[in-house]
Every structure is written in C-alpha cells, then in structure tokens.
mmCIF file of the N, C-alpha and C atoms, coordinates in Angstrom:
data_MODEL
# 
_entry.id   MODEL 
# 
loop_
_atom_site.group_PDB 
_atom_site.id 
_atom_site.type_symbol 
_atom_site.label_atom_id 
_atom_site.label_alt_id 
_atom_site.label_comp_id 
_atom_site.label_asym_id 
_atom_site.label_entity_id 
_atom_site.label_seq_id 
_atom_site.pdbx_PDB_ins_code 
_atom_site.Cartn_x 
_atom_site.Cartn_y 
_atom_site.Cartn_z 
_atom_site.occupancy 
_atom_site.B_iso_or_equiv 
_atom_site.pdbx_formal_charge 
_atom_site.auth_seq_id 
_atom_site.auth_comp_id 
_atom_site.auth_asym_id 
_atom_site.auth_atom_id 
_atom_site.pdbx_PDB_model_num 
ATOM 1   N N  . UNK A 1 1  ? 0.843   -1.177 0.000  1.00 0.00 ? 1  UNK A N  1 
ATOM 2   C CA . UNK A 1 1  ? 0.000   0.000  0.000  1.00 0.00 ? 1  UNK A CA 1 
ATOM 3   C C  . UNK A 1 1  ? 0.889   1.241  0.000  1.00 0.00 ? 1  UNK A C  1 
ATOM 4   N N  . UNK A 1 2  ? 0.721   2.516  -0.806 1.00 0.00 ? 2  UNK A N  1 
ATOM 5   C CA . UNK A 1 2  ? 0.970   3.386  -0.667 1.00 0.00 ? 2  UNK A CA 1 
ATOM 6   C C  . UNK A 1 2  ? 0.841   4.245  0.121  1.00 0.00 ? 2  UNK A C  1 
ATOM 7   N N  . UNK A 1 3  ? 1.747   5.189  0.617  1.00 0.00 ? 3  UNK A N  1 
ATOM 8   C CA . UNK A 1 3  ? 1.619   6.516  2.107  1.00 0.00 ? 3  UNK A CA 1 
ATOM 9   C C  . UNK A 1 3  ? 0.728   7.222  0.834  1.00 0.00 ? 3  UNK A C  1 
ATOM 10  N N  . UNK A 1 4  ? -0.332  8.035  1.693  1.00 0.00 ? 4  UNK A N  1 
ATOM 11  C CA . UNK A 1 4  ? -1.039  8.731  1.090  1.00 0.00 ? 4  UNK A CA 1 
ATOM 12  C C  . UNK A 1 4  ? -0.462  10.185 1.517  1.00 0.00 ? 4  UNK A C  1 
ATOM 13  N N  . UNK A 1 5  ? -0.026  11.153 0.364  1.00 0.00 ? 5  UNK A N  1 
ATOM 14  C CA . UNK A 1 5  ? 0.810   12.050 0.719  1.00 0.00 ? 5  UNK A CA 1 
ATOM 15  C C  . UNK A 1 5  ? -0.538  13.518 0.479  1.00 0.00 ? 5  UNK A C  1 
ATOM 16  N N  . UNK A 1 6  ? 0.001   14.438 1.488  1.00 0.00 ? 6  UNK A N  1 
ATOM 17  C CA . UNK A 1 6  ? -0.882  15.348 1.865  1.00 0.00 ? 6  UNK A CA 1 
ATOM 18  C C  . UNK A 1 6  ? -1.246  16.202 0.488  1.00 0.00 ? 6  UNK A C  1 
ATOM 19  N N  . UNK A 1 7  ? -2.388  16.714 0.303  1.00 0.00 ? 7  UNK A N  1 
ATOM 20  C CA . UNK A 1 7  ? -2.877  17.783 -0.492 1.00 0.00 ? 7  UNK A CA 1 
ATOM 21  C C  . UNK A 1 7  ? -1.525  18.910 -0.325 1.00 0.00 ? 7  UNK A C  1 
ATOM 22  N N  . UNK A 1 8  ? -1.579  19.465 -1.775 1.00 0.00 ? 8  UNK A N  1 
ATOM 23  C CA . UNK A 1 8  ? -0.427  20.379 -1.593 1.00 0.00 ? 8  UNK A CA 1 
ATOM 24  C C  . UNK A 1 8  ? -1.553  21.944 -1.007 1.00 0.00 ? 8  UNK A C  1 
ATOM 25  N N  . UNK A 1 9  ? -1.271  22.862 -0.506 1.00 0.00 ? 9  UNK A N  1 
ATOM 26  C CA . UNK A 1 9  ? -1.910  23.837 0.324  1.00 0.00 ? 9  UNK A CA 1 
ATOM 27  C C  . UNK A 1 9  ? -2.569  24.738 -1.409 1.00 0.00 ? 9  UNK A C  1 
ATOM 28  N N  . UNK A 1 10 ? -3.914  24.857 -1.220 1.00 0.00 ? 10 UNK A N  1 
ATOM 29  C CA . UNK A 1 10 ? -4.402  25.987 -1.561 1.00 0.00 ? 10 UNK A CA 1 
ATOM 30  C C  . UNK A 1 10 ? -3.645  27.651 -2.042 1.00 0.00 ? 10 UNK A C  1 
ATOM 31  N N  . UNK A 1 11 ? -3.811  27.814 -3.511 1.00 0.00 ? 11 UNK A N  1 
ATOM 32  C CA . UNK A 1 11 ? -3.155  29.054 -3.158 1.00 0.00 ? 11 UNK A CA 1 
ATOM 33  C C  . UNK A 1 11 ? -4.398  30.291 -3.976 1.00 0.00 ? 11 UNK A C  1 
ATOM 34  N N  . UNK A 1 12 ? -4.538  30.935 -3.450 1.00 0.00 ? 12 UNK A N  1 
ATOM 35  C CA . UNK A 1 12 ? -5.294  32.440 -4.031 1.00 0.00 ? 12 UNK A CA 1 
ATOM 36  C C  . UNK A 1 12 ? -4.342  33.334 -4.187 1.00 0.00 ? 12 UNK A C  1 
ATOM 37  N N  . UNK A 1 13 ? -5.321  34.312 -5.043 1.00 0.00 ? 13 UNK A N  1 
ATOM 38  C CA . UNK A 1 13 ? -4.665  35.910 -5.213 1.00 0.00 ? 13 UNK A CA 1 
ATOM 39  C C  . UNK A 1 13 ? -4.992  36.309 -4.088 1.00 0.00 ? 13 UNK A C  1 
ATOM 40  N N  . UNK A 1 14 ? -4.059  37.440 -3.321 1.00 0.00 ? 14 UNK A N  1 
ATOM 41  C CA . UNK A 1 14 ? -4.465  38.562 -2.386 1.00 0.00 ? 14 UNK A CA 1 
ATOM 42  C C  . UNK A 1 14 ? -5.169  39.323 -2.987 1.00 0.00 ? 14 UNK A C  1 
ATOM 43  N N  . UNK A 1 15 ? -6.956  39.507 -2.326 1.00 0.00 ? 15 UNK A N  1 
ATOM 44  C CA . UNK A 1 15 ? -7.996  40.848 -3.205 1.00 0.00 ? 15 UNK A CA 1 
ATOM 45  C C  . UNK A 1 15 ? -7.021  41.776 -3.038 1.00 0.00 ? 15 UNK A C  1 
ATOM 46  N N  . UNK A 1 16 ? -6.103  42.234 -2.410 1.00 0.00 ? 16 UNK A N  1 
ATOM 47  C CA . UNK A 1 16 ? -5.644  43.719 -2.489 1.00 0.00 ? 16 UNK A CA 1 
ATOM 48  C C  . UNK A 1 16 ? -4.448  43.738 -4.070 1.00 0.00 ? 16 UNK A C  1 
ATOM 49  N N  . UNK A 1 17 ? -3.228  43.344 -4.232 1.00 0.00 ? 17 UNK A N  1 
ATOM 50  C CA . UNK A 1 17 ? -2.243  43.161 -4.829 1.00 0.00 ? 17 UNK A CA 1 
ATOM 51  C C  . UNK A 1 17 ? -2.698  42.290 -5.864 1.00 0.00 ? 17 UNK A C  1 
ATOM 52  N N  . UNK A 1 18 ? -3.281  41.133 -5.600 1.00 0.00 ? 18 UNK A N  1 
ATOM 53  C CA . UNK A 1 18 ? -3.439  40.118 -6.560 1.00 0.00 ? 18 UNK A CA 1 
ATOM 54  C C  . UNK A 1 18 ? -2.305  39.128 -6.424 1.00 0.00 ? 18 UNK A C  1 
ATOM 55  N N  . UNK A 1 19 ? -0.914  38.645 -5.569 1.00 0.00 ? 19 UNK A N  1 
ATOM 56  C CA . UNK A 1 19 ? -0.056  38.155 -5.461 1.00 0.00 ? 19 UNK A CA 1 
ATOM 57  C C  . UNK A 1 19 ? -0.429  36.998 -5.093 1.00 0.00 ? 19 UNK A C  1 
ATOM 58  N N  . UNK A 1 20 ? 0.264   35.395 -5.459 1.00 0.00 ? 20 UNK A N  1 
ATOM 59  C CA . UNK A 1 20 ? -0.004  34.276 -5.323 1.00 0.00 ? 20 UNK A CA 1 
ATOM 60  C C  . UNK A 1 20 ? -0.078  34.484 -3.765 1.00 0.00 ? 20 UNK A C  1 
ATOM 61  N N  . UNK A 1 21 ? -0.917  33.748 -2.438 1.00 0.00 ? 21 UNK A N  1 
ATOM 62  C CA . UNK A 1 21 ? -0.817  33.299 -1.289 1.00 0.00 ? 21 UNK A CA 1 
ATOM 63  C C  . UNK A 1 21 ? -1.604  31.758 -1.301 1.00 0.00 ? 21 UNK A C  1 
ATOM 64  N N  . UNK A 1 22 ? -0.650  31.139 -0.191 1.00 0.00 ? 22 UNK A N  1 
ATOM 65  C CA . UNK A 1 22 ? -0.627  29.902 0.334  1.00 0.00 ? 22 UNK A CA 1 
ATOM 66  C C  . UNK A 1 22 ? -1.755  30.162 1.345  1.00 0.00 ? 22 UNK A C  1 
ATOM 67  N N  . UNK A 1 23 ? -2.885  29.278 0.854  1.00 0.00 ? 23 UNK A N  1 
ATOM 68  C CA . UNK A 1 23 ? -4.177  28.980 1.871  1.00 0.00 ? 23 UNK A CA 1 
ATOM 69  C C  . UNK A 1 23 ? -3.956  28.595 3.155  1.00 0.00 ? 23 UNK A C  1 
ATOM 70  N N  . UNK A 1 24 ? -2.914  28.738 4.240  1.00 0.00 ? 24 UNK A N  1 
ATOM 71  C CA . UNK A 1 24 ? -2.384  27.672 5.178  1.00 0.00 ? 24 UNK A CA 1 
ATOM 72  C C  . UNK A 1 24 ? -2.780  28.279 6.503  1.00 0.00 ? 24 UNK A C  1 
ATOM 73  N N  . UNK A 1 25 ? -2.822  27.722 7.625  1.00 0.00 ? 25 UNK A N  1 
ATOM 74  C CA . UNK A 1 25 ? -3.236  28.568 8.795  1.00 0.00 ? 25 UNK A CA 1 
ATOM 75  C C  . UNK A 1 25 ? -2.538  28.922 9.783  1.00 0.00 ? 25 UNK A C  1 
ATOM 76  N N  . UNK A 1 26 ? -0.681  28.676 8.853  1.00 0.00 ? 26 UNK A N  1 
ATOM 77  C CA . UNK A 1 26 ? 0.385   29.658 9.098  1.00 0.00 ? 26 UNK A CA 1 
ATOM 78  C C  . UNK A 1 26 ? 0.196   30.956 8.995  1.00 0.00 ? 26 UNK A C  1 
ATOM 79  N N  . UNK A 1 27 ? -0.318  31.264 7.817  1.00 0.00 ? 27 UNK A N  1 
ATOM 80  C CA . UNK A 1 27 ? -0.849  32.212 7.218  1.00 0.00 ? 27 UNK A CA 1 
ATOM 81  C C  . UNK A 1 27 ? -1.355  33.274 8.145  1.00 0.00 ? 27 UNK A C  1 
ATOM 82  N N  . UNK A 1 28 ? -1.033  34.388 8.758  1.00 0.00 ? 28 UNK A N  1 
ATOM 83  C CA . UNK A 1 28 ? -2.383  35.032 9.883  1.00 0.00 ? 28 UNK A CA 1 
ATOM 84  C C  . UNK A 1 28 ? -2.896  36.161 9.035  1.00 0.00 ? 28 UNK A C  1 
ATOM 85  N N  . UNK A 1 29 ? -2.842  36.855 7.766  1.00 0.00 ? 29 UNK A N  1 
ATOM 86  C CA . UNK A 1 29 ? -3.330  37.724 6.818  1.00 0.00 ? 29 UNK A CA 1 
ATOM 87  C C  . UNK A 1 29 ? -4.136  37.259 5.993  1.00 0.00 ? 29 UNK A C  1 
ATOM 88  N N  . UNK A 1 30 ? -3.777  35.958 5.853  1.00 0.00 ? 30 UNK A N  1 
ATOM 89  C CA . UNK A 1 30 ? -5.087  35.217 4.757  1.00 0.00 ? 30 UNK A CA 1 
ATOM 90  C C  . UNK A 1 30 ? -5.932  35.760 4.845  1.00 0.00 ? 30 UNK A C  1 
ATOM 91  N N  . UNK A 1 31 ? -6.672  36.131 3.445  1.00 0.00 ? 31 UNK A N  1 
ATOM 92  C CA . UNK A 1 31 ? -6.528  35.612 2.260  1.00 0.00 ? 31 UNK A CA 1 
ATOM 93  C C  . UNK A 1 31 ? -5.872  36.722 1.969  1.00 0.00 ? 31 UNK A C  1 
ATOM 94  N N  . UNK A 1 32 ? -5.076  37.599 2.211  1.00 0.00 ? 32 UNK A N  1 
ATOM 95  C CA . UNK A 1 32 ? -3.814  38.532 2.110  1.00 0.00 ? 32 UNK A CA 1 
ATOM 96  C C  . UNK A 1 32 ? -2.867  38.214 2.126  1.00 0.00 ? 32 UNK A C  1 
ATOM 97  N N  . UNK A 1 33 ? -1.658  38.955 1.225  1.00 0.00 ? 33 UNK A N  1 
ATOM 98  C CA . UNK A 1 33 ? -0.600  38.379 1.777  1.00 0.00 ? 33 UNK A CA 1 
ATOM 99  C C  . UNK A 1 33 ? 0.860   38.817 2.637  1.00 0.00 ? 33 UNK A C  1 
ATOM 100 N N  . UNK A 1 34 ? -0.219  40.439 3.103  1.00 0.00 ? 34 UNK A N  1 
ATOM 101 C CA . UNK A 1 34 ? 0.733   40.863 3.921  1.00 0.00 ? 34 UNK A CA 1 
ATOM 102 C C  . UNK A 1 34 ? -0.447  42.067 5.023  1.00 0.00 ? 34 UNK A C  1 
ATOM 103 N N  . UNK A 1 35 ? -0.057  42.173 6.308  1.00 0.00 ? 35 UNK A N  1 
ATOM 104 C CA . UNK A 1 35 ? -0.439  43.419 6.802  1.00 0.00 ? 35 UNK A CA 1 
ATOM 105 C C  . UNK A 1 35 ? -0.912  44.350 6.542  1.00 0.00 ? 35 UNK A C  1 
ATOM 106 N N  . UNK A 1 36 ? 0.340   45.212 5.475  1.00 0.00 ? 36 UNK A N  1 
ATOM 107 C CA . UNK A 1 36 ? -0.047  45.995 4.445  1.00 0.00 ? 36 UNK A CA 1 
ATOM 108 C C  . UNK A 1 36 ? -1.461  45.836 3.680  1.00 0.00 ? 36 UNK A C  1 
ATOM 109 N N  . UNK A 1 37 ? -1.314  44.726 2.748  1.00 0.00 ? 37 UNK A N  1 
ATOM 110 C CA . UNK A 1 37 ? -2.595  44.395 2.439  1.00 0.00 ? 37 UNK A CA 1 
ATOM 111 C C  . UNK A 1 37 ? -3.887  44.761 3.378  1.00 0.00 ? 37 UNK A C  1 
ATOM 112 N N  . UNK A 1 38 ? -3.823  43.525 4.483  1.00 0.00 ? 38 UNK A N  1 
ATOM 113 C CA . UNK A 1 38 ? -4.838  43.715 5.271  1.00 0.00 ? 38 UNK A CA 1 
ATOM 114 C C  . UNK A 1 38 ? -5.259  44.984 5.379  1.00 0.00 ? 38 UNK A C  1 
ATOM 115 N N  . UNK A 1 39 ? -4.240  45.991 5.694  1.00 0.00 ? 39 UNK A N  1 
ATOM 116 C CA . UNK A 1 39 ? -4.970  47.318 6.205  1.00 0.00 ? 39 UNK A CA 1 
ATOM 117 C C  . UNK A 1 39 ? -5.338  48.547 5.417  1.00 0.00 ? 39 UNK A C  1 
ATOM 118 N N  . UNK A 1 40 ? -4.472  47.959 4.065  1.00 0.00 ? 40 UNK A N  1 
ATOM 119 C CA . UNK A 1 40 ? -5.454  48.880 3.118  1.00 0.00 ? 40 UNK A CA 1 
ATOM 120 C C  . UNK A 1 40 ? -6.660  48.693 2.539  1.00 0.00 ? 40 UNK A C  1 
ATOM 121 N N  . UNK A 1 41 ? -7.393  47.231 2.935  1.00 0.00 ? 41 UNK A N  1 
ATOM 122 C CA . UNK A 1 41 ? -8.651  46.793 2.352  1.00 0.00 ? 41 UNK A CA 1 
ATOM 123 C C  . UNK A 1 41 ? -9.643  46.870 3.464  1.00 0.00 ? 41 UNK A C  1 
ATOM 124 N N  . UNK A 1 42 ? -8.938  47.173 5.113  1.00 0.00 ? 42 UNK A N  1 
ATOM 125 C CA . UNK A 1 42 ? -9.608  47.903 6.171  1.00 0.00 ? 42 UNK A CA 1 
ATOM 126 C C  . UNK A 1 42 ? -9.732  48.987 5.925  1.00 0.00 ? 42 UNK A C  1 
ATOM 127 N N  . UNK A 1 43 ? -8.789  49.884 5.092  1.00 0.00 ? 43 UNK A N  1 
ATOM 128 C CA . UNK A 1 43 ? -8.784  51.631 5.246  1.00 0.00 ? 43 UNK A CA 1 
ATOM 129 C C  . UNK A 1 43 ? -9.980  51.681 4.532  1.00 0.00 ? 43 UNK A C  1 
ATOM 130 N N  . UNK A 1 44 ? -10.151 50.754 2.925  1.00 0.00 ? 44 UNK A N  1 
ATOM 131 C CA . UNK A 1 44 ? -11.108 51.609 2.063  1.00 0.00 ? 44 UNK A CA 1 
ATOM 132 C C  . UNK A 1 44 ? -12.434 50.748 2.742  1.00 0.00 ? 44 UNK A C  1 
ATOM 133 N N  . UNK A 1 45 ? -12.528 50.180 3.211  1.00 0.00 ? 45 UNK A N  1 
ATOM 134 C CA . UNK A 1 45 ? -14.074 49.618 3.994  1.00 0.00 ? 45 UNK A CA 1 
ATOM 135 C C  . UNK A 1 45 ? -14.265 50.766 4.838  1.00 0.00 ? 45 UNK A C  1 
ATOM 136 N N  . UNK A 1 46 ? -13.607 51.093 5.941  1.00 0.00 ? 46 UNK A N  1 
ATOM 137 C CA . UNK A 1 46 ? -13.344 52.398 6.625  1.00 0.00 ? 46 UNK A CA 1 
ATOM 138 C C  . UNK A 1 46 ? -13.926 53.377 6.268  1.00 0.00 ? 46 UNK A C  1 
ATOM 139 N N  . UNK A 1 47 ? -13.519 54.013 4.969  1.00 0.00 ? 47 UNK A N  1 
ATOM 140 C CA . UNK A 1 47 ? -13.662 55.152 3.781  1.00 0.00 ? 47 UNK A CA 1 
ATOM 141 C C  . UNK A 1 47 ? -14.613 55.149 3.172  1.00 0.00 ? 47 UNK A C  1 
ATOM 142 N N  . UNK A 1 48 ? -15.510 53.621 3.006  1.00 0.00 ? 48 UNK A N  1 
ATOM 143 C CA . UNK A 1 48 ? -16.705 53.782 2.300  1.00 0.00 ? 48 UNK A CA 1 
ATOM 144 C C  . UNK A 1 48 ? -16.311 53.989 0.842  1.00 0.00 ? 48 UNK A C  1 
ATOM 145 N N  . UNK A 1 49 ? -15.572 53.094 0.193  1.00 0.00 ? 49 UNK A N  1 
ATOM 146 C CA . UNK A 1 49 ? -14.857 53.165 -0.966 1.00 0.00 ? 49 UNK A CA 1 
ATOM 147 C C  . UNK A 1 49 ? -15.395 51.740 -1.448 1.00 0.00 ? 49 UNK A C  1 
ATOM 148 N N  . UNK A 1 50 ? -15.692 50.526 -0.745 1.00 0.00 ? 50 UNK A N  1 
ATOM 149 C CA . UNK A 1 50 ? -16.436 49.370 -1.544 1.00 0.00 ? 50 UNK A CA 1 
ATOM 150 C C  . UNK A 1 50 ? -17.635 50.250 -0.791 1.00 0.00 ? 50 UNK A C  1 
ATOM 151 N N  . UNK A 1 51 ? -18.805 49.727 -2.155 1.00 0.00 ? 51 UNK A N  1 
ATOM 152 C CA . UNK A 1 51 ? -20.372 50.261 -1.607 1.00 0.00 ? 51 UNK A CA 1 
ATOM 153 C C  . UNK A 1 51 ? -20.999 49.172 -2.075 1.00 0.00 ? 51 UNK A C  1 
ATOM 154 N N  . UNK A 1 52 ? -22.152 48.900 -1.767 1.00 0.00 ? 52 UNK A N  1 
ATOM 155 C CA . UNK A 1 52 ? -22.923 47.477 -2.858 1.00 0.00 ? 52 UNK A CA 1 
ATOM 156 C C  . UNK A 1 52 ? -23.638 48.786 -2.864 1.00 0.00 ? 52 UNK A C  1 
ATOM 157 N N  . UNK A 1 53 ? -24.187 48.403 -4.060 1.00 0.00 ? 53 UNK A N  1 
ATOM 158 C CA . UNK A 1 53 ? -25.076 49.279 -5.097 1.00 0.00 ? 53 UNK A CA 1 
ATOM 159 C C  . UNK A 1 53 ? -26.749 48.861 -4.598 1.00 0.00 ? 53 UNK A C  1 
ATOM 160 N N  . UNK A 1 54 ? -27.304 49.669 -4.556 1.00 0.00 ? 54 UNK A N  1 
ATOM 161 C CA . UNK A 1 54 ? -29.041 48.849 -3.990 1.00 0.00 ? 54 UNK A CA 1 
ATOM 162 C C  . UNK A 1 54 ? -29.615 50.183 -4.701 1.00 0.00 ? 54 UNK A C  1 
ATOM 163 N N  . UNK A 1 55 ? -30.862 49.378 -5.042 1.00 0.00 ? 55 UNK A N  1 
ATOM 164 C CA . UNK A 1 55 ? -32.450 50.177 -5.626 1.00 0.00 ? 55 UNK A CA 1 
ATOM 165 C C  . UNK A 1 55 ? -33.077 50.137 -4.665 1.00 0.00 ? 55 UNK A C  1 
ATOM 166 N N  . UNK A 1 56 ? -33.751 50.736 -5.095 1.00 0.00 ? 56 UNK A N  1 
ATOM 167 C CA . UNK A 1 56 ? -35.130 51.646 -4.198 1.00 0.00 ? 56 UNK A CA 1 
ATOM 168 C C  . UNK A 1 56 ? -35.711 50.911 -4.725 1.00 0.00 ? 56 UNK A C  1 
ATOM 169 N N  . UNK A 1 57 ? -36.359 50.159 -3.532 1.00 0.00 ? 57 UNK A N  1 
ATOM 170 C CA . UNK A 1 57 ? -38.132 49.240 -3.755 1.00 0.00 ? 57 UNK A CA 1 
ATOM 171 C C  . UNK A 1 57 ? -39.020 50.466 -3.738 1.00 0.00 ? 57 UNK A C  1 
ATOM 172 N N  . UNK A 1 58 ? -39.921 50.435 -5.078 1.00 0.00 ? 58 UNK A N  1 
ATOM 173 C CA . UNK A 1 58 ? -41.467 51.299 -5.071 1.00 0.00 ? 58 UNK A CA 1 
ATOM 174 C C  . UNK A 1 58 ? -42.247 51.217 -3.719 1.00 0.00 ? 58 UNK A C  1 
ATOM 175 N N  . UNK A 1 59 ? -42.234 52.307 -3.572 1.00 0.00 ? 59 UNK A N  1 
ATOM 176 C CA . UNK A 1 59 ? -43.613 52.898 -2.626 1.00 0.00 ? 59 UNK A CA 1 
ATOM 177 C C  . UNK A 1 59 ? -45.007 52.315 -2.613 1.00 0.00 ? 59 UNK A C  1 
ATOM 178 N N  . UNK A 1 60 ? -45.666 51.355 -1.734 1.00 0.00 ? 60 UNK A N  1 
ATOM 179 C CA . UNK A 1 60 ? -47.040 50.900 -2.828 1.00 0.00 ? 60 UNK A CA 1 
ATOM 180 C C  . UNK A 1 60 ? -47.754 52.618 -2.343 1.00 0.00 ? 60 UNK A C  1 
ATOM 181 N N  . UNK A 1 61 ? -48.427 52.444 -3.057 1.00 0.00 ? 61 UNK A N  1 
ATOM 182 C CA . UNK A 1 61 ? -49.697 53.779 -3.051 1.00 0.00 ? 61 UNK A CA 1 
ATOM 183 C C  . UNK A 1 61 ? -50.440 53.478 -1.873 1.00 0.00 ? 61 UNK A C  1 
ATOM 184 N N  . UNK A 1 62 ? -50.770 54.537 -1.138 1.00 0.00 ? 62 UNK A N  1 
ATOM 185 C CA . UNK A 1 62 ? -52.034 54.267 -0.022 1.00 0.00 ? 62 UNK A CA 1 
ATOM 186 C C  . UNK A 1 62 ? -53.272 54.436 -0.663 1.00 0.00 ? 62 UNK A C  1 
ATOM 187 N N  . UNK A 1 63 ? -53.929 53.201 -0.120 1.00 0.00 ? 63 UNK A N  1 
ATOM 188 C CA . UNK A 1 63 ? -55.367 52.805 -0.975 1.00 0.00 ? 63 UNK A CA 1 
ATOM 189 C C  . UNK A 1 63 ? -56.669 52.775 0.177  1.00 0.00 ? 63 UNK A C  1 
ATOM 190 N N  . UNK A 1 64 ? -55.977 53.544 0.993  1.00 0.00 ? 64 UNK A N  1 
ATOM 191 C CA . UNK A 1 64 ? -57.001 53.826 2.163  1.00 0.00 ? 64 UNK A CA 1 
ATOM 192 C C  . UNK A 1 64 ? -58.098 55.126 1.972  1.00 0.00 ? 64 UNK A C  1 
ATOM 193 N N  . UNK A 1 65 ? -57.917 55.579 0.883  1.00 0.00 ? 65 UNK A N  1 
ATOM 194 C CA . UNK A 1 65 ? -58.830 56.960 0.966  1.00 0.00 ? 65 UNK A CA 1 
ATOM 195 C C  . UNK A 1 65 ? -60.049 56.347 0.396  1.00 0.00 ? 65 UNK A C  1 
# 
C-alpha cells in the first residue's frame, strides 16, 4: 500500500495586490498576503470606498382613501 501524501496547500490571489498566497493557517493575513494588504482593504471599507449598489423598492400607493 501506498503513504497517502498530503494535499499540496491551496493558493489564491491577495484581493488587495493580486499576489499568489498559500491557503495555510500559518498564514495570519489570509486571504492577504501581507499586513499591508490587510490594512489597506480595512482603510477603504473604513472610507466607504467598496459600496454594494441597492435600488429603491417602489412605494405601494395608499389605498385607504
């Protein structure tokens, strides 16, 4: 029987840079791959710089008169 050898680790882009990072839970910035990172994707949350976009649900009419 063969040793069953471990999954090699996960890797993503950092959302900030885009730089390869290792999925690992060495890792303490994941899914970043540095501090830096981390705290410039805190500053613009902070700043109100990501927004989700939302509509206005219609008004129903008052039908009480």
């Amino acid at each position: 029987m063969q040793p069953v050898r471990p999954a090699p680790p996960r890797v993503v882009n950092c959302p900030c840079c885009g730089k390869p990072v290792e999925w690992v839970a060495e890792n303490r910035y994941r899914p970043f791959c540095s501090a830096r990172c981390k705290g410039a994707d805190l500053g613009a949350w902070a700043t109100d710089s990501y927004r989700i976009e939302a509509t206005e649900e219609p008004q129903p009419e008052d039908q009480s008169e």
